[in-house]
Backbone bond lengths (Angstrom), bond angles and torsions (degrees), N, CA, C in turn:
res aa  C-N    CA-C-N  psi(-1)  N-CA   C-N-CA  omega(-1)  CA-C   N-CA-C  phi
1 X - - - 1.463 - - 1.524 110.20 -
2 X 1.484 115.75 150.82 1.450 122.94 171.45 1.089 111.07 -25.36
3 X 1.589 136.23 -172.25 1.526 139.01 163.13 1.451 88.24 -105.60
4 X 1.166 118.37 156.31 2.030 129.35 160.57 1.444 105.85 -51.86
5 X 1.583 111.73 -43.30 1.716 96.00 175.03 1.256 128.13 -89.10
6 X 1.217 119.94 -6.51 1.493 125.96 149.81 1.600 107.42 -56.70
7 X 1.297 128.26 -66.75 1.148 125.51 157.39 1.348 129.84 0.51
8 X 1.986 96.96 -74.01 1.550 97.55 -162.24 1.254 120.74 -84.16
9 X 1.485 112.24 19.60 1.280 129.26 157.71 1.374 126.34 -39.34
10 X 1.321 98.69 -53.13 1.158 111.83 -174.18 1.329 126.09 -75.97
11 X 1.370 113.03 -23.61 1.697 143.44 -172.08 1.671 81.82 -70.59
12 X 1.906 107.60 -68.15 1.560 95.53 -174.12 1.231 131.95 -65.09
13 X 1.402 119.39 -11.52 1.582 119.52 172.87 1.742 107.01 -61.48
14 X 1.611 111.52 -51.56 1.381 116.57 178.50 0.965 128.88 -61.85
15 X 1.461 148.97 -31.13 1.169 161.11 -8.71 1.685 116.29 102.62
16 X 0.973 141.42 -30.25 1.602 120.11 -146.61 1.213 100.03 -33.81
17 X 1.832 133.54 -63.23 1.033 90.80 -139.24 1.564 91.90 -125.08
18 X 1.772 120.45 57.05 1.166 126.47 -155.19 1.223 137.13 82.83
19 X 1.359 118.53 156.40 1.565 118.64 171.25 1.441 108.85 -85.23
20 X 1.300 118.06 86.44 1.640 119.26 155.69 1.080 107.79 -37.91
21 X 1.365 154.60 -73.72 1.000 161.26 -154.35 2.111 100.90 -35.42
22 X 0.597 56.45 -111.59 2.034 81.91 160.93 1.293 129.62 -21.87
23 X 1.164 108.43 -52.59 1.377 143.91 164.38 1.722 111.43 -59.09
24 X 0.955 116.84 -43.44 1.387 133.05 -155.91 2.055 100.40 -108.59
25 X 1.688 104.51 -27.50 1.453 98.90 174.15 1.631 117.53 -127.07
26 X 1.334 105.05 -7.21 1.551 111.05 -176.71 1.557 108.36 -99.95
27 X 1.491 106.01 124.12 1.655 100.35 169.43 1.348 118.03 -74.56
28 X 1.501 108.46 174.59 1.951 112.47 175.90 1.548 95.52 -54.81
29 X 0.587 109.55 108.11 2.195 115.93 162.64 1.734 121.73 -163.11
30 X 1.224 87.75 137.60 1.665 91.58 -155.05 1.725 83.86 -82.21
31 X 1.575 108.96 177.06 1.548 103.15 -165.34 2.039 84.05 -169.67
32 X 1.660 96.23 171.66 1.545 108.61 -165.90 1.462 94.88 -122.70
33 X 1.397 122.34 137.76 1.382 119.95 -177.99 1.561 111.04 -158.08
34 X 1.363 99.29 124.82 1.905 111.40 175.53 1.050 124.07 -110.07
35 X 1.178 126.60 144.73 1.627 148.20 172.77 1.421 124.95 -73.94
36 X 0.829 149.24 63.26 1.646 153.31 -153.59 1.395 94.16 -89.56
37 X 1.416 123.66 133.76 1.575 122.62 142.51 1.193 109.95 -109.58
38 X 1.889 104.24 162.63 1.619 108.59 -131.84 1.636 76.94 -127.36
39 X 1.057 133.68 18.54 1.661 126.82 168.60 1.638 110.48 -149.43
40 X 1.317 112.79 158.26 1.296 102.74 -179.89 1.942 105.73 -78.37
41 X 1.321 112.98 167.05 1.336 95.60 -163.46 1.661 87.71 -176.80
42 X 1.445 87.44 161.76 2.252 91.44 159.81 1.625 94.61 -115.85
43 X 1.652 74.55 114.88 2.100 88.95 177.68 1.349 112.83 -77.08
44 X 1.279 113.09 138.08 1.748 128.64 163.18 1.103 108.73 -115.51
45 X 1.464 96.86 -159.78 1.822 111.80 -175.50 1.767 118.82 46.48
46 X 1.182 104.89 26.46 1.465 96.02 -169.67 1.484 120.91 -104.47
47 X 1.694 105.78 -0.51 1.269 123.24 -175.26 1.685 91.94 -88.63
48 X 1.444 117.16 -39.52 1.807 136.97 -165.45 2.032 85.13 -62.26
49 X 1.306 88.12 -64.19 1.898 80.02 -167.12 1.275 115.44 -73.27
50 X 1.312 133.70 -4.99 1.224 128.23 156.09 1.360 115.22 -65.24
51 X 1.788 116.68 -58.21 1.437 101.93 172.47 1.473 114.87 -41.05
52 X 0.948 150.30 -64.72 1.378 151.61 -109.68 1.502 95.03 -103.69
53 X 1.557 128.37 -34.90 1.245 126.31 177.88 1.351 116.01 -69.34
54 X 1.675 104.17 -33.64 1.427 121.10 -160.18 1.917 105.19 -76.92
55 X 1.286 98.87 -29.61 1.387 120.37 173.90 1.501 123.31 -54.78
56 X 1.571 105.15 -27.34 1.325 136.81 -175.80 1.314 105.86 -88.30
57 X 1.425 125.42 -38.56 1.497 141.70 -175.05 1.491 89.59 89.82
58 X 1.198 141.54 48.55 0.900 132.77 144.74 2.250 119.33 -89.01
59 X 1.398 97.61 126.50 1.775 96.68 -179.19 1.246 95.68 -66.57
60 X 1.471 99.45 143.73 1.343 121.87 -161.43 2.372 91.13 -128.67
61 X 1.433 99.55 122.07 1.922 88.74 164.84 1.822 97.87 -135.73
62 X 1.378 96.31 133.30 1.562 103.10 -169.44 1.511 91.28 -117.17
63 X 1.853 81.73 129.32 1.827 103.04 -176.90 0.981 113.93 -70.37
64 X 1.500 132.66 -12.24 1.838 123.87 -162.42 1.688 84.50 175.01
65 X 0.884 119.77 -165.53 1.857 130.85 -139.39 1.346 102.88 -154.58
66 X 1.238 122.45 127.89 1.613 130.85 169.66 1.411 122.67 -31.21
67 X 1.201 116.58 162.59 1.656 86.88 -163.54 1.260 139.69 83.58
68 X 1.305 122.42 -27.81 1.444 126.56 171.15 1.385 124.88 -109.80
69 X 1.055 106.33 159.25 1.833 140.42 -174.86 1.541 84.40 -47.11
70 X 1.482 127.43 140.94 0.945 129.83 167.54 1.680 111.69 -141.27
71 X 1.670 143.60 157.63 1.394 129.82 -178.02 1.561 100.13 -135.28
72 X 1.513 87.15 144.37 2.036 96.88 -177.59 1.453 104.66 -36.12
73 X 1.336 111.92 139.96 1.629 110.41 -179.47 1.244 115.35 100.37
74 X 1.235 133.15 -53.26 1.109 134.68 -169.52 1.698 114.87 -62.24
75 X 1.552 109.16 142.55 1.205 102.75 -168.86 1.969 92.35 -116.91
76 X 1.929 95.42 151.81 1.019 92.85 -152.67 1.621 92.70 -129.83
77 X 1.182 109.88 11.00 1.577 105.46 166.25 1.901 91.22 -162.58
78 X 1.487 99.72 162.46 1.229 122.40 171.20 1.319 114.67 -148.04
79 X 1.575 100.34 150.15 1.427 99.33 -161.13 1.703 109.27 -145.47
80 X 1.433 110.00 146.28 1.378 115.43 -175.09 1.650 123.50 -136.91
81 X 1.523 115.60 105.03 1.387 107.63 -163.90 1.038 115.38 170.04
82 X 1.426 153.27 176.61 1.402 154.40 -171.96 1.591 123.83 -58.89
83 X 1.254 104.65 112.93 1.057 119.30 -148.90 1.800 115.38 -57.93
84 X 1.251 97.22 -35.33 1.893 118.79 155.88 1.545 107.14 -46.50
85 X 0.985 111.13 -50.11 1.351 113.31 177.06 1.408 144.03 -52.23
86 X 1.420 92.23 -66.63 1.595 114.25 156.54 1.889 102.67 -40.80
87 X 1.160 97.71 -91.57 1.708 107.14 176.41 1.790 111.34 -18.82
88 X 1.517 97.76 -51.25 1.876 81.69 -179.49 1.299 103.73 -60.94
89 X 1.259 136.56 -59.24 1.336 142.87 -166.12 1.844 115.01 -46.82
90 X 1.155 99.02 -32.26 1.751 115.27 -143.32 1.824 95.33 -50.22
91 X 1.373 106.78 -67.69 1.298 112.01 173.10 1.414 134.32 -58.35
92 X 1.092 124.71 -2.01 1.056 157.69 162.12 2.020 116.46 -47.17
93 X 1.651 72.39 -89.79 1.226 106.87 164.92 1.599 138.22 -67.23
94 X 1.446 100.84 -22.15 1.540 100.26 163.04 1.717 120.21 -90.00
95 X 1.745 113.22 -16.96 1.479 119.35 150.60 1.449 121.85 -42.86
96 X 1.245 118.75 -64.95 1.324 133.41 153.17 1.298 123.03 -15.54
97 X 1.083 116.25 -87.29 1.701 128.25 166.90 1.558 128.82 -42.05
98 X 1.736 96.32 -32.24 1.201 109.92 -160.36 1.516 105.11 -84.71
99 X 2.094 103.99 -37.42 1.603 93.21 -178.37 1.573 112.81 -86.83
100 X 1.475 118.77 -30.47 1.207 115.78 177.26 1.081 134.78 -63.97
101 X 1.605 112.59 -37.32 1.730 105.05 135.57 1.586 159.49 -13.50
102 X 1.561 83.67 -54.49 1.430 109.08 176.50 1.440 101.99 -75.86
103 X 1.446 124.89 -44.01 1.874 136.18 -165.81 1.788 77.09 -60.04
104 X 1.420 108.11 -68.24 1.850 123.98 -156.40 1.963 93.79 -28.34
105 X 1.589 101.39 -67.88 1.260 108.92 -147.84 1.615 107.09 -72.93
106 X 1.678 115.34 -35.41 1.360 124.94 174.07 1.607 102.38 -52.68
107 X 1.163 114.65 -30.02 1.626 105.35 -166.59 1.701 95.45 -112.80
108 X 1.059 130.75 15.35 1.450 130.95 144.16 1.502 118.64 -79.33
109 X 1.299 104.87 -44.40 1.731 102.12 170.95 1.709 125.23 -74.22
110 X 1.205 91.52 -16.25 1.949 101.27 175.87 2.010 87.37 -70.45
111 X 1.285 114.31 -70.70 1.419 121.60 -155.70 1.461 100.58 -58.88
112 X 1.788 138.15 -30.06 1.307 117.18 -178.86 2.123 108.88 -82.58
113 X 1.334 83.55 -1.69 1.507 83.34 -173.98 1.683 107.07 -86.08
114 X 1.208 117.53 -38.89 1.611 137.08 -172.20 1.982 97.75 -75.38
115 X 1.452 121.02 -42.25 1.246 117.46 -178.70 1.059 119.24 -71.93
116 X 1.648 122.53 -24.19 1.133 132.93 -155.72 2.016 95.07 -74.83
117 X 1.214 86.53 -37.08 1.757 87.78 175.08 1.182 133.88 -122.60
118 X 1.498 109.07 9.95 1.544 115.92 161.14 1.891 99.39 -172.40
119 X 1.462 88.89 103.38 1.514 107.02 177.14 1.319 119.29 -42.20
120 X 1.043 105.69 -48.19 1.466 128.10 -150.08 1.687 101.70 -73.93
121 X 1.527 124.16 -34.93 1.184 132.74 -177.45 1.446 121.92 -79.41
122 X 1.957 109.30 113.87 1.340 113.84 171.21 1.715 123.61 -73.75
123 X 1.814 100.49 139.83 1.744 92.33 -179.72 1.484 105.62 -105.92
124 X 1.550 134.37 103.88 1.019 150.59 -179.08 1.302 148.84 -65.06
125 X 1.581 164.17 -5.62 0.711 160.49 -20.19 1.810 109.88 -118.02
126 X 1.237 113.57 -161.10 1.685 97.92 -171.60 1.110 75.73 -149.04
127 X 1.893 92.38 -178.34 1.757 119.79 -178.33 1.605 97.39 -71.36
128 X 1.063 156.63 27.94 1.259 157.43 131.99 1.412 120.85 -38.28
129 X 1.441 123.51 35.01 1.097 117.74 -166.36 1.511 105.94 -111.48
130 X 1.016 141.31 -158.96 1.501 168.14 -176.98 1.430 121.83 -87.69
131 X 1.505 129.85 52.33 1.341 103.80 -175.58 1.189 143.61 14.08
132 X 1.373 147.70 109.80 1.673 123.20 -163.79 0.838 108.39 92.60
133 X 1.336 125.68 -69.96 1.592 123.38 -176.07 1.521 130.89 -92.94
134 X 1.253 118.35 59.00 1.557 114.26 -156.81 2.020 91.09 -111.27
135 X 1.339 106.97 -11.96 0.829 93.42 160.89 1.348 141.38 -95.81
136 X 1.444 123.82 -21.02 1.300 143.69 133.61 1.630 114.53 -19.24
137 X 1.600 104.10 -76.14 1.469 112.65 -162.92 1.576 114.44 -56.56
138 X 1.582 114.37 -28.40 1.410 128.78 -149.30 2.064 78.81 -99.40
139 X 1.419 119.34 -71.36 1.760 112.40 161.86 1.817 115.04 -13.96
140 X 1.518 105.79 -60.82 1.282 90.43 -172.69 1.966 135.33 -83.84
141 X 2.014 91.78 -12.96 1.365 91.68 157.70 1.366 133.00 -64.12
142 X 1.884 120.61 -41.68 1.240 107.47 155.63 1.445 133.39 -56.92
143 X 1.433 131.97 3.14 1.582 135.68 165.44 1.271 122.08 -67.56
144 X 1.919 90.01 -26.47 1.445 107.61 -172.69 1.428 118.49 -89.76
145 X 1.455 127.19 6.27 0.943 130.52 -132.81 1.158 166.32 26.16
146 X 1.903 104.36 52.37 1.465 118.50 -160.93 1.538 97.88 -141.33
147 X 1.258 117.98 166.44 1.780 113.26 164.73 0.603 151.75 -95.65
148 X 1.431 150.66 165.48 1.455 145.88 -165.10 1.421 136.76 -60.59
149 X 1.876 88.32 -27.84 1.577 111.08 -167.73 1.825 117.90 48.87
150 X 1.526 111.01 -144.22 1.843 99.56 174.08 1.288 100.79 -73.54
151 X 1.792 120.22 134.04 1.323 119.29 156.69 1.949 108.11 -68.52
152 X 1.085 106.21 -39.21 1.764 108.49 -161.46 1.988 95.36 -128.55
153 X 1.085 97.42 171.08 1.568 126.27 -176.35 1.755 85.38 -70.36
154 X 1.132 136.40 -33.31 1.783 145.85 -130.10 1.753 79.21 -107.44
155 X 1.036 130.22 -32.78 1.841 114.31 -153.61 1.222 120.29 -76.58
156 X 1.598 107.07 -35.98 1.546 109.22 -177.46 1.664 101.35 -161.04
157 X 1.567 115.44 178.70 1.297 110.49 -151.47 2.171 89.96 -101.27
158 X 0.671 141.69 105.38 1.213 140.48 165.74 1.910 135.22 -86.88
159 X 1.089 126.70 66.63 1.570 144.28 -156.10 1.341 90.30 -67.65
160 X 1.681 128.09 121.06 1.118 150.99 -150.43 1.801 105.89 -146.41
161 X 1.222 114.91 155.48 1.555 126.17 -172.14 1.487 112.19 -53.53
162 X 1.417 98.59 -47.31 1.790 104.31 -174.51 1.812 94.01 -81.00
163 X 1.210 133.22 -17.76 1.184 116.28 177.15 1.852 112.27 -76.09
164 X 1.592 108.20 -42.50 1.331 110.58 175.20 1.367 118.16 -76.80
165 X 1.436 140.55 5.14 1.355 164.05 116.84 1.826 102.73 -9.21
166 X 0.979 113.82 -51.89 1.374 132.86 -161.02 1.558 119.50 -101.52
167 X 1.294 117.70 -55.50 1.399 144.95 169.11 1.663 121.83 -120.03
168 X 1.374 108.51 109.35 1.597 114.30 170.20 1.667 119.10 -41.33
169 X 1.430 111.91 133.53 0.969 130.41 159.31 1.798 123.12 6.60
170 X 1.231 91.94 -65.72 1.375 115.06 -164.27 1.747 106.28 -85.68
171 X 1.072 124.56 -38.74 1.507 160.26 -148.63 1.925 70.42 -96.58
172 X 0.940 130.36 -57.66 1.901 114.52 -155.73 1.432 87.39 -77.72
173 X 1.256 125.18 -20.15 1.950 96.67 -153.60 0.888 93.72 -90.30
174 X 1.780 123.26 -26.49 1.668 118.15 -163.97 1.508 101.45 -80.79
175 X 1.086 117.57 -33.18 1.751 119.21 -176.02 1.868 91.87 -64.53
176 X 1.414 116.78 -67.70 1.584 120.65 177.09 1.776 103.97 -43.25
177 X 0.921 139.57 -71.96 1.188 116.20 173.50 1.432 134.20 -56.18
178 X 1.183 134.32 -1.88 1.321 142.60 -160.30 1.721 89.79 -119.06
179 X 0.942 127.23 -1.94 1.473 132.05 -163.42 2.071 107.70 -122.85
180 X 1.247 88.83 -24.64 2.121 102.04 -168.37 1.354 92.77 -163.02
181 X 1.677 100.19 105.17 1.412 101.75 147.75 1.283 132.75 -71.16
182 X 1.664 108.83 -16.43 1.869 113.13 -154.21 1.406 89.30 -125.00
183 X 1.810 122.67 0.13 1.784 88.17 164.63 1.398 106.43 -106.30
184 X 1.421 119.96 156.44 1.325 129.18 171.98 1.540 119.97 -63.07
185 X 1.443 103.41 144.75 1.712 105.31 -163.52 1.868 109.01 -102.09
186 X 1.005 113.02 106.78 1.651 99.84 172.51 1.463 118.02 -112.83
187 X 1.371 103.79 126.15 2.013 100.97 168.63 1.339 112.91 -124.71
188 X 1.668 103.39 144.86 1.629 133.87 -162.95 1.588 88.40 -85.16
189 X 1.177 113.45 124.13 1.608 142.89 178.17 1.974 104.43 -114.96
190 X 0.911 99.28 138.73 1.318 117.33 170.73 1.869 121.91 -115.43
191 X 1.620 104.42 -26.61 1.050 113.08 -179.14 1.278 124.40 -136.76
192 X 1.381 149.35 155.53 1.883 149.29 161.36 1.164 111.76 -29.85
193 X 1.012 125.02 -28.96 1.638 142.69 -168.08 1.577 114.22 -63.74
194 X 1.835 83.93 -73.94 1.573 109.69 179.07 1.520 101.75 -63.19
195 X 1.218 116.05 -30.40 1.633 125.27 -162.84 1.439 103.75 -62.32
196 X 1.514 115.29 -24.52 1.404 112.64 -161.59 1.555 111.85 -129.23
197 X 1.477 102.31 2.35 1.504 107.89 163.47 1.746 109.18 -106.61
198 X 1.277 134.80 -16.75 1.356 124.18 129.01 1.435 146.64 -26.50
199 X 1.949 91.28 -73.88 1.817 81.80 149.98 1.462 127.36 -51.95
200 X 1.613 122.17 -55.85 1.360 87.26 -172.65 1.336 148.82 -79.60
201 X 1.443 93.46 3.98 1.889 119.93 166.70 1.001 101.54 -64.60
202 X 1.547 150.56 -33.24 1.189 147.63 174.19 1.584 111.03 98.02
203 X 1.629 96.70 47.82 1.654 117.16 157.75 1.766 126.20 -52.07
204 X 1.092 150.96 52.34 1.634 127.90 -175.26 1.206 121.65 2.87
205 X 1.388 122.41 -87.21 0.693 115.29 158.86 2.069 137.15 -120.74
206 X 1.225 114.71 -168.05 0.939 113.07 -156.27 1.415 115.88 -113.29
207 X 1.377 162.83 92.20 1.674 129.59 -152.30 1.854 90.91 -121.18
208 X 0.783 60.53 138.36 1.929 93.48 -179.22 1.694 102.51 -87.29
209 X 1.357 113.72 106.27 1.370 111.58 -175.66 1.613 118.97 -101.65
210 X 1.242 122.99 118.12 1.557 106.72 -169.43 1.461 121.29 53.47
211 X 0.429 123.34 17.65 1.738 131.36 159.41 1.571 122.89 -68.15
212 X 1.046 119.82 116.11 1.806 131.00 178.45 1.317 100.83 -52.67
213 X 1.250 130.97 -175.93 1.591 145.07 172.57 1.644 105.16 -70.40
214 X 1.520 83.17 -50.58 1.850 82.42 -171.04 1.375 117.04 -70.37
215 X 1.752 108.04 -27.06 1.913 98.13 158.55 1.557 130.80 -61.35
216 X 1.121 102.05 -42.65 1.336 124.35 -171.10 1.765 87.22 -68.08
217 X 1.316 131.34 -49.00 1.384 133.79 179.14 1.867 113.55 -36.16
218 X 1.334 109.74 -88.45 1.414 142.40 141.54 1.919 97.93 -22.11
219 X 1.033 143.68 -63.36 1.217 111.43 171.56 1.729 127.36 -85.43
220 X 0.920 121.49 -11.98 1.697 115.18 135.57 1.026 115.58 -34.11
221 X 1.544 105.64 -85.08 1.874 94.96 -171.99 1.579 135.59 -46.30
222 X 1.640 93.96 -22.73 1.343 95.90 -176.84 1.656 110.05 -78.97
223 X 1.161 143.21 -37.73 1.072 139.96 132.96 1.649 126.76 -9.72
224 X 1.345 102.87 -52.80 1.888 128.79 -178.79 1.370 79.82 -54.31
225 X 1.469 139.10 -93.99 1.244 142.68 -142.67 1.141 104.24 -89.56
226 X 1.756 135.71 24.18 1.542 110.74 127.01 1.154 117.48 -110.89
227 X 1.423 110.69 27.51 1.935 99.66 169.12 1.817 88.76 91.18
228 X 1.011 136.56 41.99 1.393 114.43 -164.55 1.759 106.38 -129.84
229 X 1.590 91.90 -18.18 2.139 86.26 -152.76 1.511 99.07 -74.98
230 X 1.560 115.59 -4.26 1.640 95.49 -167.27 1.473 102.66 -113.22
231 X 1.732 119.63 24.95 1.489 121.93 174.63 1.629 94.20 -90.90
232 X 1.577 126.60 -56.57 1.279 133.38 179.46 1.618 133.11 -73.46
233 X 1.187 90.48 144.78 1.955 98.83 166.75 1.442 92.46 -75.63
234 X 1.494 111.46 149.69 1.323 112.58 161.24 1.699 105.42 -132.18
235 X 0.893 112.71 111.39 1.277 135.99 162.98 1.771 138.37 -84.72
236 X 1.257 130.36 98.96 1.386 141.57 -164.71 1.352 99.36 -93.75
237 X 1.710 112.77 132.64 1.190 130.62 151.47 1.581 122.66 -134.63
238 X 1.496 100.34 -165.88 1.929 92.31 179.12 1.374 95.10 91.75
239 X 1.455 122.16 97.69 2.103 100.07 143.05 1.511 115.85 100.71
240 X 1.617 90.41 2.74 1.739 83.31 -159.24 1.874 93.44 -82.85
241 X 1.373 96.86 168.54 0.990 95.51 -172.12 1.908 105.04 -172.02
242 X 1.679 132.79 137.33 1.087 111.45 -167.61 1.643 128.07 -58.37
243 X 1.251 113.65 5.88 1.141 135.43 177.70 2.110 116.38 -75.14
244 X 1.061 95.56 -35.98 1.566 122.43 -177.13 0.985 121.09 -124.66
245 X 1.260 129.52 -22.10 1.598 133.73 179.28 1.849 102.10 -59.64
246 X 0.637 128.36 -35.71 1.654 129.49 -176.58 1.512 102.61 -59.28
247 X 1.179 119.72 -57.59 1.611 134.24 -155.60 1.748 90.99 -71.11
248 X 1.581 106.55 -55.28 1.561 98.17 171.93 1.437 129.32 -40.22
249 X 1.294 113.21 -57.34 1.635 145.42 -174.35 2.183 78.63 -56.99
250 X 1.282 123.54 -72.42 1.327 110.42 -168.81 1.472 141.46 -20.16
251 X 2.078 79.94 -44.72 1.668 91.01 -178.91 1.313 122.75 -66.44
252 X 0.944 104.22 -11.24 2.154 120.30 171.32 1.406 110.46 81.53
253 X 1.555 93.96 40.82 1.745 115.85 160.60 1.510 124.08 -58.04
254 X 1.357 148.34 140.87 1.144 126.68 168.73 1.460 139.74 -91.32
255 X 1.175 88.35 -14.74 1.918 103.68 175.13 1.556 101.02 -130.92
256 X 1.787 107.01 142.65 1.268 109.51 150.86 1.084 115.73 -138.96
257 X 1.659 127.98 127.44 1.674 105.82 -161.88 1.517 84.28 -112.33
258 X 1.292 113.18 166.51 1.419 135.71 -167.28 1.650 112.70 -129.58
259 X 0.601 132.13 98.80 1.939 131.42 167.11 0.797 134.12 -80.69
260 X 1.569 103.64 0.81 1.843 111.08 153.09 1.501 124.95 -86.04
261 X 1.785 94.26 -0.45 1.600 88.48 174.22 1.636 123.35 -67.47
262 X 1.512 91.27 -18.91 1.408 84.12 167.73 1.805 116.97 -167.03
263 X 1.287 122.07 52.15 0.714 159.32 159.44 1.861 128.27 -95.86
264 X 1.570 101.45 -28.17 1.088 117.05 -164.08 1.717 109.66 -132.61
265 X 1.612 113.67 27.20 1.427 124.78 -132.53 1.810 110.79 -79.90
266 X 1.017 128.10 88.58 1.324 112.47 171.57 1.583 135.70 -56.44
267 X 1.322 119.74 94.84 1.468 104.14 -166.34 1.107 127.44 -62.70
268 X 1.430 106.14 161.93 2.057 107.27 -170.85 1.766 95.48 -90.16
269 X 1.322 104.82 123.42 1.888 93.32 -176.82 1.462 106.08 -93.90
270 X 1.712 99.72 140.16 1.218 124.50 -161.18 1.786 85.67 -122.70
271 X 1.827 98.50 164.49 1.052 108.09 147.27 1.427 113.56 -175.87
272 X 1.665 123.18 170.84 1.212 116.90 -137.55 1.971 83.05 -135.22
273 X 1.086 92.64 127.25 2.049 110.44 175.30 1.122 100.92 -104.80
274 X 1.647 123.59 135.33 0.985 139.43 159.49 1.842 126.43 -68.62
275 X 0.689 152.80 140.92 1.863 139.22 -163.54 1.709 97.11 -145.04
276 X 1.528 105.44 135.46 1.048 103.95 164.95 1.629 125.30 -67.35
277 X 1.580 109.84 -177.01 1.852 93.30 -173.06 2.017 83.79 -114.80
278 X 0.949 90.89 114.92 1.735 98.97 169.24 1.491 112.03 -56.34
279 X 1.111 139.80 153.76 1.479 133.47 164.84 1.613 95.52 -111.06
């Protein structure tokens, strides 16, 4: 999970210099407050808004656990504590919930669609993320059940269009291998060609960029008949979309990462009621 001061970043962006609001009309009084989400969804961020309340000393009771199936209505945190408090946090914390949610559940429906016809294939996400939040966005695709792929530029060696722009094919892997024995090497192919002078440079794996079914088809095989498809990962990107993602997943690819998982993020809308405290 985040750190709290990664967190209270965000408190101070909203916030610098307090909630006037609140501050200025709410007395000291402690108060009861719930979280409802208003669609069914796989909820995240709920470990993030707990810190941040809890940080406040506000009691924090969580209805169900990140990661899970959730239905319109259902409330998924409750809360007990100063009523200033809650309120600074509120917006905060329903950002939180609201986009990682949306990443969680968008990338739950990519993965039942991709399993449904080839188990075996992970749906991944990319550096397509949010400034700031790459750690968030990349947290809530695994909720969803998909992976992280590279968190940073630093993790693994990835050979890209504007890189082969510059340096040939062959010319990057040997410099990339001669440079990292222990990170994994991947190069962006566009064609059967490139597809199979990668592998035999001794690429890991392989990512298929924008490529139709029937390219991506045709460069399998071409691989098949040099002895090649079972040295590499092959990995599809470019275009995907739940519309096509199936037909990809068919060809018995193993990775497909997507950058609309969260790049393109629809949030799950949440919202938070204030409750009086009964005596």
């Amino acid at each position: 999970m985040a750190t709290v001061e990664y967190l209270l970043n965000f408190i101070r962006e909203d916030a610098p210099f307090g909630d006037v609001t609140s501050e200025s009309i709410i007395p000291d009084i402690d108060c009861r407050a719930t979280i409802t989400i208003e669609q069914t969804a796989v909820v995240a961020g709920l470990q993030e808004a707990s810190a941040l309340f809890r940080y406040f000393d506000v009691a924090v009771e969580l209805a169900t656990l990140d990661g899970s199936p959730v239905h319109r209505g259902d409330v998924i945190l409750s809360l007990r504590g100063d009523a200033k408090k809650i309120l600074l946090v509120e917006r905060t914390a329903l950002n939180i919930i609201g986009r990682m949610s949306g990443i969680a559940t968008a990338t739950s429906q990519f993965v039942r669609l991709v399993q449904g016809v080839n188990p075996a294939c992970r749906v991944v996400a990319t550096r397509k993320t949010c400034p700031g939040l790459r750690e968030l966005d990349k947290k809530a695709v695994v909720l969803g059940g998909g992976h992280p792929h590279r968190m940073t530029l630093s993790d693994s060696i990835l050979i890209k269009d504007n890189h082969l722009a510059l340096v040939s094919l062959e010319e990057s892997i040997t410099k990339a291998r001669s440079r990292s024995l222990y990170r994994t090497i991947e190069v962006e192919v566009e064609t059967a060609d490139d597809a199979v002078r990668a592998a035999e440079k001794g690429s890991d794996t392989i990512m298929f960029d924008n490529m139709n079914p029937d390219q991506v088809q045709e460069s399998l095989e071409s691989l098949e008949r040099h002895g090649l498809r079972d040295r590499v990962t092959i990995e599809i990107s470019g275009g995907i979309d739940a519309d096509n993602v199936g037909a990809y997943a068919a060809l018995g690819v193993d990775v497909i990462s997507i950058g609309a998982l969260t790049h393109s993020v629809k949030n799950i809308p949440v919202h938070l009621e204030i409750l009086p405290i009964t005596m």
